[in-house]
Structure formats: C-alpha cells, structure tokens
N, C-alpha and C positions, 0 to 999 in steps of 0.2 A: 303840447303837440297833439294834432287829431290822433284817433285810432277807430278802427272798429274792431270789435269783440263780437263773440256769441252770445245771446242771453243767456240768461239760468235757464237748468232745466226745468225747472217749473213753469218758466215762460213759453218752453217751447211749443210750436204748435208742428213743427215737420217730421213726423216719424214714419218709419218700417216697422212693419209687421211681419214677424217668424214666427213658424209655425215649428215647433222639437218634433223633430222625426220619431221618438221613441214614445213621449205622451200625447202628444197632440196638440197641446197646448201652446195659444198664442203668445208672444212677447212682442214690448214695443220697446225700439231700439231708435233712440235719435238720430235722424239723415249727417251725414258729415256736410256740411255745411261750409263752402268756399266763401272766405272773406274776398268784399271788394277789391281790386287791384287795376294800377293802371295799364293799357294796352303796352304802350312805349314810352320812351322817357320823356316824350314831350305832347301825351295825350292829356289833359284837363283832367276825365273824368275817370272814375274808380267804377268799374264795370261789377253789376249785380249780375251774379248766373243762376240761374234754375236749377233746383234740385229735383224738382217734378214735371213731366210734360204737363202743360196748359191748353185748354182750348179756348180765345178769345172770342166769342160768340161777336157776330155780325149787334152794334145799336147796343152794346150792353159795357157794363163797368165790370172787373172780376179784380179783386184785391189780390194781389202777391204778397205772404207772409214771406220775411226772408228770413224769422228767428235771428237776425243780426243787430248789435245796437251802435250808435256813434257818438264816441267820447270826444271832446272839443274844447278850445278854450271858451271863453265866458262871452267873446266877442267874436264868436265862429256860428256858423250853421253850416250844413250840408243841404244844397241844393238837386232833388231827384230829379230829373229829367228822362225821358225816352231817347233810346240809341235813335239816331239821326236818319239811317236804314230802315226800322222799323218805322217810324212815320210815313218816311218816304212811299216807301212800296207797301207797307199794310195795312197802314191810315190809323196804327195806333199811335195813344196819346194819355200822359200823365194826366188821369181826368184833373185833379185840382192843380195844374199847372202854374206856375210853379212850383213843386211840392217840398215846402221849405221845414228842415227838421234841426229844433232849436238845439241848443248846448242842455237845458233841463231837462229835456226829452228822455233822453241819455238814465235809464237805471231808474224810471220812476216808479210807482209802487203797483200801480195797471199792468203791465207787462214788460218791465225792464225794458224800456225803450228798442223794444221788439216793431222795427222799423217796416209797415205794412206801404205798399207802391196800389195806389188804384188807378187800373189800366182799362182805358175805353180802346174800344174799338168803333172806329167812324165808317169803316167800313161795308161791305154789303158782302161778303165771307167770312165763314171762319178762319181764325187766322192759327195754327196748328204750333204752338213752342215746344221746343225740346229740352228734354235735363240738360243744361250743362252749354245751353243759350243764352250770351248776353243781353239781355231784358230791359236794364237800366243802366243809367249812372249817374254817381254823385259827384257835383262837384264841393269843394272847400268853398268858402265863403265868410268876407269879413264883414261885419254891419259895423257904423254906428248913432249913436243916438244924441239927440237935444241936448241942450246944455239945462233946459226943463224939465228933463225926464222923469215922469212920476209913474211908472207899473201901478196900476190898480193891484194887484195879485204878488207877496214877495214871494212864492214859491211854491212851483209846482207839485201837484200832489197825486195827477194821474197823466192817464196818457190823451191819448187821442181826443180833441177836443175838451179839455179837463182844463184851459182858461176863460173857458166863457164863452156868451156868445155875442 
C-alpha cells in the first residue's frame, strides 16, 4: 500500500531558525511538515502544501523541496503534476512534466527519496505562494512492462538522476 513519510533528519532541507532569548544563540528546528492528502473522497490527487512562501520569478524554474518521501509497491509511481488553477491563471508548470517518481526513489542513500517538484513559471509576473498553498499533486499510478524486460541498472543507488543518462 502507498504511503508518504517524512525524510530523516539528515535529509532535511526545510528548517526554522530560533534565536534563545537569554543566550543568543541560534537553533535549527525542523518545519512541521504536511503530508500529502486528498481534497475530497473522490479527488485523484494528493495535494503538496508549502511550508515556505515562494516567489515564482517570471521565465525561470525554482525547485520545491518538500522533505517528504513516497513509499509504493514495486508496480507504482507517483505522478507530480501542477494544481489545474495554478496553470490556469499563473501559467505555471511542472517543468519536467510529467514528473514521474519511481517506487526506488523511495529512501535512497542521496537524500531519502526527498521528493523535490521543479516549477516553471511561463509567465510574464511573478507569481507570489503562500505557506500552507497547495502547490502540487501526486497522483497513484500503475505501470507495466515487456514480457522482455531487461533494466540495464538492478538497483538504485542515488537520487535524482542517479540511473543514467
């Protein structure tokens, strides 16, 4: 059964900084961090929220870290997509569209399948997100394969771009 989780803390990349009123001294404290969820019972996709406001610069690509990873069976992906809104009226878009994230992905030794979204904007503004805006969604998805199938690679060993090119 899918799931998503948090990374480890060593994966993370989204923190607050506090500063102790008594020393001075800074601390980083991990953002609480919303797992994906669907809107209503009969929505497709599992909505990514922000935990940072973004500014989507007019002609440019800006990655969303979400520190989140996605557990799946062996014959699953998760398909990212842009909320349908956000195309519509602010002309962004999942730059590598469709942004398809495997079942190996999931807890690999790069960043614990620390699921990053890179979002273009085609736009001619910037386009202003707020914490706690739904950004994305993933939907479920089944593949399958040849009855030839031969993976060059038996097992992934990083993340991002880490089967070749």
């Amino acid at each position: 059964m899918a799931q998503f989780h948090v990374v480890s803390d060593m994966h993370r990349r989204l923190f607050q900084v506090f500063e102790d009123t008594k020393t001075k001294k800074k601390h980083k404290f991990p953002k609480d961090i919303i797992l994906p969820q669907r809107s209503t019972p009969l929505s497709a996709g599992y909505d990514f929220v922000l935990v940072d406001d973004i500014d989507f610069l007019p002609n440019q690509t800006t990655i969303v870290v979400t520190d989140i990873k996605f557990e799946c069976a062996d014959d699953e992906f998760l398909d990212i997509r842009i909320r349908s809104s956000l195309g519509i009226k602010h002309n962004l878009m999942v730059a590598n569209q469709p942004a398809v994230i495997d079942a190996d992905y999931f807890e690999n030794p790069d960043n614990d399948g620390n699921i990053m979204i890179a979002i273009r904007n085609l736009g001619g503004i910037t386009y202003k997100a707020k914490t706690g805006e739904k950004i994305a969604q993933g939907l479920i998805m089944n593949y399958k394969t040849t009855i030839d199938d031969s993976p060059k690679i038996s097992k992934r060993l990083g993340g991002i771009g880490s089967t070749g090119k």
